[in-house]
mmCIF file of the C-alpha atoms, coordinates in Angstrom:
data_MODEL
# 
_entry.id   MODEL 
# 
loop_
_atom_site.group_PDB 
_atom_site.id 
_atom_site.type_symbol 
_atom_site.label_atom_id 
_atom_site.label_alt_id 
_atom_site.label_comp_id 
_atom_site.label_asym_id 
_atom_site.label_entity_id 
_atom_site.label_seq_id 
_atom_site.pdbx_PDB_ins_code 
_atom_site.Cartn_x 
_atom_site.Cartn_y 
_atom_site.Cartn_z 
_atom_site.occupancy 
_atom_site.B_iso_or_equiv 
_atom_site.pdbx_formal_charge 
_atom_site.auth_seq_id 
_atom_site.auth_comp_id 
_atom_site.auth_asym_id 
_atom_site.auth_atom_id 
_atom_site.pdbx_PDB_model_num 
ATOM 1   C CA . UNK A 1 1   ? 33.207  -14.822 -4.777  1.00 0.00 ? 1   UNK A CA 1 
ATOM 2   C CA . UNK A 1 2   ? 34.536  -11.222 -5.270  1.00 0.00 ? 2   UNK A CA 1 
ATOM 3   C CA . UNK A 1 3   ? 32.531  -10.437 -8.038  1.00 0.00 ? 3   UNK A CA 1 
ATOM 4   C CA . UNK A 1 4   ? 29.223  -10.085 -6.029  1.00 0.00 ? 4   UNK A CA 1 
ATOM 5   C CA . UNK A 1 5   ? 28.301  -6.303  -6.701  1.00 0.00 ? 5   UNK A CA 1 
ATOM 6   C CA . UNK A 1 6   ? 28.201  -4.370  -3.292  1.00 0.00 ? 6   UNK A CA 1 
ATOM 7   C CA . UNK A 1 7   ? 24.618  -3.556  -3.305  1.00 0.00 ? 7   UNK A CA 1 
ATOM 8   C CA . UNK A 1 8   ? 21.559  -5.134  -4.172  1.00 0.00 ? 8   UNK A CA 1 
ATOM 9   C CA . UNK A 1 9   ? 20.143  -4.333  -8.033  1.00 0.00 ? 9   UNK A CA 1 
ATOM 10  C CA . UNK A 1 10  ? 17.594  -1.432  -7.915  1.00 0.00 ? 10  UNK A CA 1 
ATOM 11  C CA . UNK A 1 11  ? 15.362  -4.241  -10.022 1.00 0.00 ? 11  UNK A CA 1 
ATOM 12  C CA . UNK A 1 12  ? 15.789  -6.691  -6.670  1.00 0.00 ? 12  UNK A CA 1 
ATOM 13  C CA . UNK A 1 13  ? 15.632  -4.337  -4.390  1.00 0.00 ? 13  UNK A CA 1 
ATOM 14  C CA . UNK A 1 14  ? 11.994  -2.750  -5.691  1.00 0.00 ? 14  UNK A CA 1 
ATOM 15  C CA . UNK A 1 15  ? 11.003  -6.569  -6.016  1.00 0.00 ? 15  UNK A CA 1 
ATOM 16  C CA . UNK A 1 16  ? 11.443  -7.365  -2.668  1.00 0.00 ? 16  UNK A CA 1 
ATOM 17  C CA . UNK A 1 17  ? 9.998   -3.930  -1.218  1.00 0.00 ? 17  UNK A CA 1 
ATOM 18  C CA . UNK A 1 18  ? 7.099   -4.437  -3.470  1.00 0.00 ? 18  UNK A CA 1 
ATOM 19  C CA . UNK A 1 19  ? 6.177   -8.202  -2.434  1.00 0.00 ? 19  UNK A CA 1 
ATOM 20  C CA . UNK A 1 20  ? 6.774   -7.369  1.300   1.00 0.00 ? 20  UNK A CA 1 
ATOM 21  C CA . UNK A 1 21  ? 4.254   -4.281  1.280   1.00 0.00 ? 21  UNK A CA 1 
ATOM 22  C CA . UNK A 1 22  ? 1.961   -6.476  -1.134  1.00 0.00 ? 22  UNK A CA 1 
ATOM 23  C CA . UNK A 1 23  ? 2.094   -9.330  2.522   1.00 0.00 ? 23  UNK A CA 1 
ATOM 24  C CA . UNK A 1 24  ? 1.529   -6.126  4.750   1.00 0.00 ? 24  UNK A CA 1 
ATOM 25  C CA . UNK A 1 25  ? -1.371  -4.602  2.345   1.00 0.00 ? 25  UNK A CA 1 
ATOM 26  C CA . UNK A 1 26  ? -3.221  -7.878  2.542   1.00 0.00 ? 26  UNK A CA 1 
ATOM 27  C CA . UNK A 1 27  ? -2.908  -8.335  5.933   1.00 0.00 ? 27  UNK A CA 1 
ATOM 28  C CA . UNK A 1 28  ? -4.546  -5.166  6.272   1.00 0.00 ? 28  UNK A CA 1 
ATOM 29  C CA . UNK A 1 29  ? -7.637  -5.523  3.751   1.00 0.00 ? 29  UNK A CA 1 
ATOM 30  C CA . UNK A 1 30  ? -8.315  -9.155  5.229   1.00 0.00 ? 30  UNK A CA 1 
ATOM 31  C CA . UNK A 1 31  ? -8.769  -7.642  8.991   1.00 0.00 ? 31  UNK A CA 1 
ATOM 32  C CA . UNK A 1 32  ? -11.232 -5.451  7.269   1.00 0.00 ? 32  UNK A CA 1 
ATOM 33  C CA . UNK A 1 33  ? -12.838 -8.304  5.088   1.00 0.00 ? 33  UNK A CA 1 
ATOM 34  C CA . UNK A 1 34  ? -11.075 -7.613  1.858   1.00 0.00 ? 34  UNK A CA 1 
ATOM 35  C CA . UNK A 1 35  ? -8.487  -8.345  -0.573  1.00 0.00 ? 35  UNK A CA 1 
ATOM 36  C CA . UNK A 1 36  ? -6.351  -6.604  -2.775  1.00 0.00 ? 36  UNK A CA 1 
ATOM 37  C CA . UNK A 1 37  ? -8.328  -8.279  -5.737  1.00 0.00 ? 37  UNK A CA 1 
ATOM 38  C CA . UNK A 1 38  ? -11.678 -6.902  -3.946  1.00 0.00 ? 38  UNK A CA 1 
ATOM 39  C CA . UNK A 1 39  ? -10.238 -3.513  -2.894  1.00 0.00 ? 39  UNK A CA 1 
ATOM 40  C CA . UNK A 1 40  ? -9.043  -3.270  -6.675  1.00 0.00 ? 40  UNK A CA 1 
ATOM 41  C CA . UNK A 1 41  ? -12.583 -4.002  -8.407  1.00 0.00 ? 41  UNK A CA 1 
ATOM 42  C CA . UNK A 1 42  ? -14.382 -1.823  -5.684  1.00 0.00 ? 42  UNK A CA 1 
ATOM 43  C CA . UNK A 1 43  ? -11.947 1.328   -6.776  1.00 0.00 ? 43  UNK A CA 1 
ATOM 44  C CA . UNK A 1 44  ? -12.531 0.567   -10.324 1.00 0.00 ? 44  UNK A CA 1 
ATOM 45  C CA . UNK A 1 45  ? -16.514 0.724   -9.607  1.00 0.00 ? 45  UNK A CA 1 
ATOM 46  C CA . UNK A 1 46  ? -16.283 4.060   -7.714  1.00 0.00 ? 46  UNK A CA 1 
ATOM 47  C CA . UNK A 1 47  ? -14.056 6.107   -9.487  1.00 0.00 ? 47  UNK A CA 1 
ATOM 48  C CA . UNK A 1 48  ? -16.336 7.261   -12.181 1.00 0.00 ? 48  UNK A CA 1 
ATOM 49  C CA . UNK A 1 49  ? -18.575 5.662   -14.751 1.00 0.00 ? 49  UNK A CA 1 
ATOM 50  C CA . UNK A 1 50  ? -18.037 2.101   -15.773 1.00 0.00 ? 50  UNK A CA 1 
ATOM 51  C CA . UNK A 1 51  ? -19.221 0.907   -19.173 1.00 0.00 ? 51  UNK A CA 1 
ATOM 52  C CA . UNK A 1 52  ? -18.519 -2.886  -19.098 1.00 0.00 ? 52  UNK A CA 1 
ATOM 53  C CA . UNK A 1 53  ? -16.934 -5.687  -17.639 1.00 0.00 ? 53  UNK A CA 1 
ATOM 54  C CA . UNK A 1 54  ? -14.085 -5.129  -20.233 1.00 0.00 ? 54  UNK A CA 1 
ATOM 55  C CA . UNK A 1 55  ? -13.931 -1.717  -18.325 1.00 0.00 ? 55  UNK A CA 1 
ATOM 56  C CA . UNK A 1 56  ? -13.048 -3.051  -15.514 1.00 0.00 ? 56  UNK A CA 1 
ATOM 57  C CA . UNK A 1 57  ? -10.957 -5.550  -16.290 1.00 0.00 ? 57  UNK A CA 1 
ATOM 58  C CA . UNK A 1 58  ? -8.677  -3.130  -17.720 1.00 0.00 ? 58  UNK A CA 1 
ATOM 59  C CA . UNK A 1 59  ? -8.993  -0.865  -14.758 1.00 0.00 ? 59  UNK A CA 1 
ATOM 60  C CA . UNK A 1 60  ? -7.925  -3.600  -12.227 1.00 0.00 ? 60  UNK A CA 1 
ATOM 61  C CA . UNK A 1 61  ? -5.372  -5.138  -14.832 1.00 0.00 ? 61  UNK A CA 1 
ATOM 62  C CA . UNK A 1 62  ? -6.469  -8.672  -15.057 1.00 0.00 ? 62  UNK A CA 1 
ATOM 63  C CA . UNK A 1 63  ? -8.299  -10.774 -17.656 1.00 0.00 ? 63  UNK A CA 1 
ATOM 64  C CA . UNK A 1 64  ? -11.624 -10.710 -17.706 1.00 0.00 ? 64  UNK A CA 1 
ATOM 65  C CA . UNK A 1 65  ? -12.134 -14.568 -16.463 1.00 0.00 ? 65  UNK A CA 1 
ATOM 66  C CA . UNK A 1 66  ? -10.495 -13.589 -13.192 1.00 0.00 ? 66  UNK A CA 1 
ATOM 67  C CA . UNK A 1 67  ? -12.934 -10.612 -13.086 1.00 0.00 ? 67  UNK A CA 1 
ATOM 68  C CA . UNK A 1 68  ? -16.033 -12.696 -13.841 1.00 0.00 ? 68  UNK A CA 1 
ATOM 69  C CA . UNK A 1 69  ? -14.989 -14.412 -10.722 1.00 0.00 ? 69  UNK A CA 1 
ATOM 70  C CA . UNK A 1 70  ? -14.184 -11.683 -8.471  1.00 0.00 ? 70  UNK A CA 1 
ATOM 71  C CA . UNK A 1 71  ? -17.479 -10.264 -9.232  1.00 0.00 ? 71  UNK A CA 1 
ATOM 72  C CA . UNK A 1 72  ? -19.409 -13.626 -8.858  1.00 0.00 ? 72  UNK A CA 1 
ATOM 73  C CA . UNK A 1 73  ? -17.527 -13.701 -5.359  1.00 0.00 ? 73  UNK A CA 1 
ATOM 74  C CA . UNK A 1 74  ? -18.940 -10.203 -4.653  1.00 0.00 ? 74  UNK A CA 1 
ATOM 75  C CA . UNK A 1 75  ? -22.339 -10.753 -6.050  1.00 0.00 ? 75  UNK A CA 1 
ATOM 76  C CA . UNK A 1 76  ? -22.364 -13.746 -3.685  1.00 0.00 ? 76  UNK A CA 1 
ATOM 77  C CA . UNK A 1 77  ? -21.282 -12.193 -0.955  1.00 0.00 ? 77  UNK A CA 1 
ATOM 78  C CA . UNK A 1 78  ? -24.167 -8.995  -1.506  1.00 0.00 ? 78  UNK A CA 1 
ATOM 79  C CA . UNK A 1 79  ? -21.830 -6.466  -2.310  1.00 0.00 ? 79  UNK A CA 1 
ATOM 80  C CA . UNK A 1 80  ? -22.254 -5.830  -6.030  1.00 0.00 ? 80  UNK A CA 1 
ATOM 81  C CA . UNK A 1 81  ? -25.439 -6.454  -7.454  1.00 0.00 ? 81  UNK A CA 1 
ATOM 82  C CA . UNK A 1 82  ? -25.305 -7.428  -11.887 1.00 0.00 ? 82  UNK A CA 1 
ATOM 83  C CA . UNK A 1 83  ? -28.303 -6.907  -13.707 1.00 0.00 ? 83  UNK A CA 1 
ATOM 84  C CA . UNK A 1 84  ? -29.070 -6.290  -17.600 1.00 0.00 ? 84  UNK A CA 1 
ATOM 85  C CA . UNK A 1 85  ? -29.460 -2.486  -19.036 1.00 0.00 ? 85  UNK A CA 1 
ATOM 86  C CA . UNK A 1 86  ? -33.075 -2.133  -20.278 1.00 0.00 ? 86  UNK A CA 1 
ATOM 87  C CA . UNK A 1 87  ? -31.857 -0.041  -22.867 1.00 0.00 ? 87  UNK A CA 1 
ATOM 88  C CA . UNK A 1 88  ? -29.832 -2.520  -24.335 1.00 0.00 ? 88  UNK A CA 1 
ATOM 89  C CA . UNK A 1 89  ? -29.757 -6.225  -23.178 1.00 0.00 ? 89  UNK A CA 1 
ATOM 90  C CA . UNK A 1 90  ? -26.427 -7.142  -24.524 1.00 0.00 ? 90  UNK A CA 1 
ATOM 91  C CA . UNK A 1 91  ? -24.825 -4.762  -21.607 1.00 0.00 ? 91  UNK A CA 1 
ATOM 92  C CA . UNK A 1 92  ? -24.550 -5.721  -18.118 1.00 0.00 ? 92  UNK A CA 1 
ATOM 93  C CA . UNK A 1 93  ? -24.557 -3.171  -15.488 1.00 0.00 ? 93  UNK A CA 1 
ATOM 94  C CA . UNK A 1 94  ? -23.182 -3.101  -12.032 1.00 0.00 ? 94  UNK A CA 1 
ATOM 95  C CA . UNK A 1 95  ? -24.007 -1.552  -8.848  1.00 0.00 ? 95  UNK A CA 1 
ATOM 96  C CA . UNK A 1 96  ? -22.465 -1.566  -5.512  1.00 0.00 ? 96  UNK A CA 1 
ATOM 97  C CA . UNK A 1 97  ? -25.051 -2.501  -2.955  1.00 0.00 ? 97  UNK A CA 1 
ATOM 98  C CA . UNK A 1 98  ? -24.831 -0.823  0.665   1.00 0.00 ? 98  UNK A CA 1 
ATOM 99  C CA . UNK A 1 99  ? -23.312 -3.565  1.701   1.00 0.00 ? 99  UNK A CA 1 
ATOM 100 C CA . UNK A 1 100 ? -20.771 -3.353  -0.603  1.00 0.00 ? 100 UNK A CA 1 
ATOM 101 C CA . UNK A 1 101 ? -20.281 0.454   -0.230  1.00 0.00 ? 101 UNK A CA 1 
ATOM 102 C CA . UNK A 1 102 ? -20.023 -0.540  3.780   1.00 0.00 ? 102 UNK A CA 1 
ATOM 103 C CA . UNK A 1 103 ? -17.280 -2.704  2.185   1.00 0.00 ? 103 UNK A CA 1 
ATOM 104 C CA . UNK A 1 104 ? -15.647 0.136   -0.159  1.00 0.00 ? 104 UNK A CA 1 
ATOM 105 C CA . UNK A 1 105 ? -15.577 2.595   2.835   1.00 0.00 ? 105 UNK A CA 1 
ATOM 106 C CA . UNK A 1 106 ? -13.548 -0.227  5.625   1.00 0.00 ? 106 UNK A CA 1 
ATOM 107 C CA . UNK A 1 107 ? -11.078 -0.952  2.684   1.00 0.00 ? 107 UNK A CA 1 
ATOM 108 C CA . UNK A 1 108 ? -10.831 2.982   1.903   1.00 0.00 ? 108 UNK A CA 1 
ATOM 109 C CA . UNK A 1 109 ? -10.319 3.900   5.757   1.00 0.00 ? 109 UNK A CA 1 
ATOM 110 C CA . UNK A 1 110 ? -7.231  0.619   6.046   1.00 0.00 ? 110 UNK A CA 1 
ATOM 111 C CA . UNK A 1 111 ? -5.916  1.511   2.716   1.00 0.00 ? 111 UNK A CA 1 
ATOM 112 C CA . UNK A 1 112 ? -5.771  5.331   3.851   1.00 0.00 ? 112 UNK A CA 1 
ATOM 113 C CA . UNK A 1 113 ? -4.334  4.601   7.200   1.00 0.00 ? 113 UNK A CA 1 
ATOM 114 C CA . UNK A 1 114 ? -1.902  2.220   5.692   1.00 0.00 ? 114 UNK A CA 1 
ATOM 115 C CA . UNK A 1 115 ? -0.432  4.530   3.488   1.00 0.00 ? 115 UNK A CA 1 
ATOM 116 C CA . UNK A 1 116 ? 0.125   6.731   6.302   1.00 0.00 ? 116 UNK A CA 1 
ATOM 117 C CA . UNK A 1 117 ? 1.846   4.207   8.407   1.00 0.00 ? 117 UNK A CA 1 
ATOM 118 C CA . UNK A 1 118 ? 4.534   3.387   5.268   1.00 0.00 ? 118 UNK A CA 1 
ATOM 119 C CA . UNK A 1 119 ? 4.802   7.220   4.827   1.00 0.00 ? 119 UNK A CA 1 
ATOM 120 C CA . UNK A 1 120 ? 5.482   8.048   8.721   1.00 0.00 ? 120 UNK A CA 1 
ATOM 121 C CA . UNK A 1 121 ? 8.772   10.091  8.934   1.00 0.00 ? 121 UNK A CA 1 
ATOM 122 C CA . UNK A 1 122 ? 9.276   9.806   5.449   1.00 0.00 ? 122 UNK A CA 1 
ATOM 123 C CA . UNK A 1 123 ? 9.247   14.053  3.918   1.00 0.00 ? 123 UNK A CA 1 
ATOM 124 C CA . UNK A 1 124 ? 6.903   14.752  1.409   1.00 0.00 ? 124 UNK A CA 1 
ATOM 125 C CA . UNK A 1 125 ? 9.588   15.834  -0.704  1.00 0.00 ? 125 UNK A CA 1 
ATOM 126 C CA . UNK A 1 126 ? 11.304  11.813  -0.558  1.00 0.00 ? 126 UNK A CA 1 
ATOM 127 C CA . UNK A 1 127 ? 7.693   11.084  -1.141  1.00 0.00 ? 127 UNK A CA 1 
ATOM 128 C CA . UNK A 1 128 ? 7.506   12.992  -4.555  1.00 0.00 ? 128 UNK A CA 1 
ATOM 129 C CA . UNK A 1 129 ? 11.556  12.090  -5.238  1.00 0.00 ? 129 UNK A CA 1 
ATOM 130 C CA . UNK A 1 130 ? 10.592  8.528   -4.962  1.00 0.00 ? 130 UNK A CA 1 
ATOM 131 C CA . UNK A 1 131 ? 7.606   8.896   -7.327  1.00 0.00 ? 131 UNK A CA 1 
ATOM 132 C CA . UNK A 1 132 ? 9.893   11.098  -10.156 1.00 0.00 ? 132 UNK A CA 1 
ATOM 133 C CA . UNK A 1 133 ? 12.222  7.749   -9.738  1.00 0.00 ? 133 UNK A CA 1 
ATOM 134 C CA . UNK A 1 134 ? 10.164  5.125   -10.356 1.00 0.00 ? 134 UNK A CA 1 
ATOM 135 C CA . UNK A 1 135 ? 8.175   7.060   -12.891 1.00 0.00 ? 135 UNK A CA 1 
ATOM 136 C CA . UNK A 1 136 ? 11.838  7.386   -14.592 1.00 0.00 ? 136 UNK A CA 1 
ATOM 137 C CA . UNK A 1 137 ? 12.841  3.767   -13.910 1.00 0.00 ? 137 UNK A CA 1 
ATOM 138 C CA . UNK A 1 138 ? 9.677   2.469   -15.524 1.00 0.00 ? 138 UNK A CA 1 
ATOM 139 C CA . UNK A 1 139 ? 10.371  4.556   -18.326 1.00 0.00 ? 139 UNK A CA 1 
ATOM 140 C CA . UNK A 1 140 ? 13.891  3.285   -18.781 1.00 0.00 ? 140 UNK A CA 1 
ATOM 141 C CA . UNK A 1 141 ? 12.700  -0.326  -18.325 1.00 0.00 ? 141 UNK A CA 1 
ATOM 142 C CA . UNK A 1 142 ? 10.443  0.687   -21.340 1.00 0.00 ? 142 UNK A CA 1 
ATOM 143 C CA . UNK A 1 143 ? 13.322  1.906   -23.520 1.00 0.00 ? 143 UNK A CA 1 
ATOM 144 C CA . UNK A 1 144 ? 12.424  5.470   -23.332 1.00 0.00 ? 144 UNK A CA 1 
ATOM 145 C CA . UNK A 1 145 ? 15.353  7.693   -22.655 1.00 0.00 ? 145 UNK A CA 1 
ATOM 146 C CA . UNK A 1 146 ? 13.749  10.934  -23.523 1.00 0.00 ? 146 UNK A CA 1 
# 
């Protein structure tokens, strides 16, 4: 077996860095009564207007059946509250409710202090290195070579 390459595939290696943190993330958003799914669809909602379901479903990255059901959780749970625009019927609107901007503010405060704990004694300048490299390796994976 002396054909095994000496280090693990950049590919591997980002797959097992990213599944690890994605275990360590969740961890963190359950203690505070969230989810990545939840965290996700709360950002979406408070970083600027949304016009639709569709909206953000595209935001978050998933399809908009998974969506309907994150929201219904929400709804359920009093965080979000859905109701029809007056102006036009065919449009449904959504609004956090205090509850869930008590929610949106735990998940912000874990998500903030979790980024800080992966970035301890890491330089800002790795920080932005590591950021220039993935933004290159994504292009690459994409075929652009530009």
């Amino acid at each position: 077996m002396g054909d095994e390459p000496s280090q693990v595939p950049i590919g591997r290696a980002l797959w097992d860095a990213v599944q690890y943190l994605h275990r360590e993330f969740d961890e963190v958003l359950a203690r505070e009564g969230g989810s990545r799914p939840v965290w996700f669809v709360l950002l979406a909602l408070c970083s600027g207007p949304v016009t639709s379901q569709r909206d953000i479903a595209e935001k978050v990255g998933v399809q908009g059946a998974t969506l309907t059901h994150h929201l219904s959780a929400l709804e359920k749970a009093g965080m979000i509250r859905r109701y029809r625009d007056p102006e036009d019927r065919r449009v449904q609107k959504i609004e956090l409710t205090e509850a869930g901007w008590e929610l949106f503010r735990r998940l912000s405060r874990a998500a903030r202090e979790f980024d800080e704990r992966i970035r301890w004694g890491v330089p800002d300048e790795d920080i932005d290195l590591v950021r220039r490299t993935l933004k290159r390796l994504v292009a690459n994976a994409a075929g652009d070579r530009d």
